[in-house]
N, C-alpha and C positions, 0 to 999 in steps of 0.2 A: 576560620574566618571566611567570611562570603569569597568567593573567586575572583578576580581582576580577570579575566581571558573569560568570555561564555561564547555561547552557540552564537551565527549570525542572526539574526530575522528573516523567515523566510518564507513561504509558503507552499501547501503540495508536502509535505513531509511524513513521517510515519513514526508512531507514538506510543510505548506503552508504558503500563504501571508495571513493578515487578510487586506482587501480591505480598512477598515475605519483608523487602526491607521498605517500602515504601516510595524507592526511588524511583524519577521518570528517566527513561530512556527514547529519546531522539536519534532517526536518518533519514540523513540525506534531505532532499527538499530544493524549492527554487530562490536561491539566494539572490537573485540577477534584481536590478533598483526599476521603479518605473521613473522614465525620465519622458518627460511635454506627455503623459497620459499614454507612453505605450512602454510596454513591456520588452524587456531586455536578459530573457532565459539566462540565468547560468546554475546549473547543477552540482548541488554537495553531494557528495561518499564521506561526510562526518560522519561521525556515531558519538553522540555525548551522554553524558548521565547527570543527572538532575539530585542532588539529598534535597528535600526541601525543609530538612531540620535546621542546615545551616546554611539554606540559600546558597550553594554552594557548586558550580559546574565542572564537571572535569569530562576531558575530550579522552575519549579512550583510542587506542594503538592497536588493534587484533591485525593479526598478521594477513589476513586473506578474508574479506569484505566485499560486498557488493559495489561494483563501481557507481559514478555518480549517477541520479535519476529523479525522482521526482513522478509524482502520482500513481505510486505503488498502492495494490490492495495488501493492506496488512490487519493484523489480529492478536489480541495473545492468547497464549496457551498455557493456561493459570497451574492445570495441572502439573506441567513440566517446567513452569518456571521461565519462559524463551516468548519471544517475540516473532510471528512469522509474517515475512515479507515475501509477495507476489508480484511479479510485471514491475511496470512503471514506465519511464520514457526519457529520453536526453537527447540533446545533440550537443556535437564540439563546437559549431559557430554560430552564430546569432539570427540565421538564417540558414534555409534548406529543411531536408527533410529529417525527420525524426529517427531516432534509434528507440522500437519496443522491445521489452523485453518477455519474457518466458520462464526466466528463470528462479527458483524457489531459494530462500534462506532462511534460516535460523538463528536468532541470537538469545545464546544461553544469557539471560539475566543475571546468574551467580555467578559467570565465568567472564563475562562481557566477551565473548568469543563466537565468531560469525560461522557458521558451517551452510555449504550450497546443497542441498539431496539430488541426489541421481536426477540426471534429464528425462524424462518420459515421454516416448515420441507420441504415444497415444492420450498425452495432457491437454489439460487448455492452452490454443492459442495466443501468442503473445498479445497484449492491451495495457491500458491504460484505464485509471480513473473506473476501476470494478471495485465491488466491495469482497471483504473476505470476510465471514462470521462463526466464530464459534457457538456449537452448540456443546457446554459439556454433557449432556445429559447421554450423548450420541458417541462423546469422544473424537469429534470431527468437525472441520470446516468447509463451512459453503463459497464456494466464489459465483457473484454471479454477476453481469453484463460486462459493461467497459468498453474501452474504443482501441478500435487496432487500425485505426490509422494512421501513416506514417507524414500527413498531410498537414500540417498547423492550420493551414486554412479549410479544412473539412473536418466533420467527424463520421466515421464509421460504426454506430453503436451495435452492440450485439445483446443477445437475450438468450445466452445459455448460461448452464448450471454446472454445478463442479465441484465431487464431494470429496474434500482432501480426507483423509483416513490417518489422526493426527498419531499413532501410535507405528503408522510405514513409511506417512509420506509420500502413499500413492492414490493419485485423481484415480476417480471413475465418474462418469459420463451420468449424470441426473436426469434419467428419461420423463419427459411429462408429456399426456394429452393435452393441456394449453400450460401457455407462457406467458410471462408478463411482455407488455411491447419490447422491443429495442431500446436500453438505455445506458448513460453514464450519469457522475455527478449526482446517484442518487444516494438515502442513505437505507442502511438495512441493520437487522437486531435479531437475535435469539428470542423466542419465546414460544414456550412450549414444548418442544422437541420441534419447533417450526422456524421458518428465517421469514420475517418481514420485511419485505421493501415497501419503498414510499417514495416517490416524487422522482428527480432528475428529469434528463434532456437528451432528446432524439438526436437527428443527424443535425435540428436547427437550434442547436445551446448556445450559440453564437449568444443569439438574440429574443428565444423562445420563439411563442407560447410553450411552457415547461409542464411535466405532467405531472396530475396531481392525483392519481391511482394509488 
């Protein structure tokens, strides 16, 4: 029968399909209410799963998970079955500065079990609000821009590249003669053996003008 208990409503969160059973798989996100039209941050380390055969939620238990956070670059990895989570961001109180992260995960979609890969000092910097993209044709994902600052009231946007090597787990550094500008909040896609970006917002996403590249 459908679930009496589901996920809260939230947004910022990270999403995938599991390709074999059809299930969705939900983490983390900003559960926090907006109350008189401002924002009131609070950060989930849920992990839920979705049947949508029987409308049915269940909040899964893995013993060692990524803490809470919110506007993670993630992706799935159809071939392996997992879900992979990049960066994000939190803080403990409802003011002050932000906590980014750096750090990679894994969740096995057959096992609903969370695994972190080795730290790489030579990876991408910690950010926010990047995308991560699979190519399978390459067997790897692209991360590219996001905002690594720890400032709520500014952003920091960046415009490097980041080729995850989805069979080690390990970045190497996407050399280009040009780059797209500086962004976050944009969105990006596989096609071709190529990663397309489009749109997002400089250091002014506050309020724009947003770009349309």
């Amino acid at each position: 029968e459908p679930s009496s208990d589901q996920a809260q409503p939230r947004g910022d969160a990270a999403g995938a399909v599991d390709p074999v059973t059809g299930m969705f798989y939900l983490f983390g996100g900003d559960v926090g209410p907006v109350v008189s039209c401002m924002a009131s941050p609070a950060f989930s380390d849920e992990t839920w799963r979705f049947d949508p055969r029987c409308g049915r939620w269940d909040r899964l238990s893995p013993e060692g998970h990524p803490g809470a956070r919110a506007r993670t670059a993630y992706a799935l990895d159809a071939r392996r079955r997992r879900m992979i989570v990049f960066g994000g961001r939190s803080r403990a109180r409802s003011t002050g500065a932000y906590t980014v992260y750096r750090e990679l995960w894994t969740l096995d979609l057959a096992t609903g079990a969370w695994a972190m890969a080795p730290a790489q000092d030579d990876g991408p910097v910690a950010r926010a609000n990047a995308t991560l993209t699979v190519d399978d044709a390459t067997d790897a994902a692209v991360l590219f821009g996001g905002n690594t600052s720890t400032d709520g009231a500014r952003f920091t946007p960046r415009n490097d590249a980041w080729r995850l090597d989805l069979a080690t787990l390990r970045w190497s550094r996407v050399v280009s003669d040009r780059s797209p500008p500086a962004r976050q909040f944009h969105a990006a896609a596989a096609l071709a053996g190529a990663v397309v970006v489009v749109g997002g917002g400089d250091s002014n996403a506050f309020l724009g003008p947003f770009l349309r590249d």
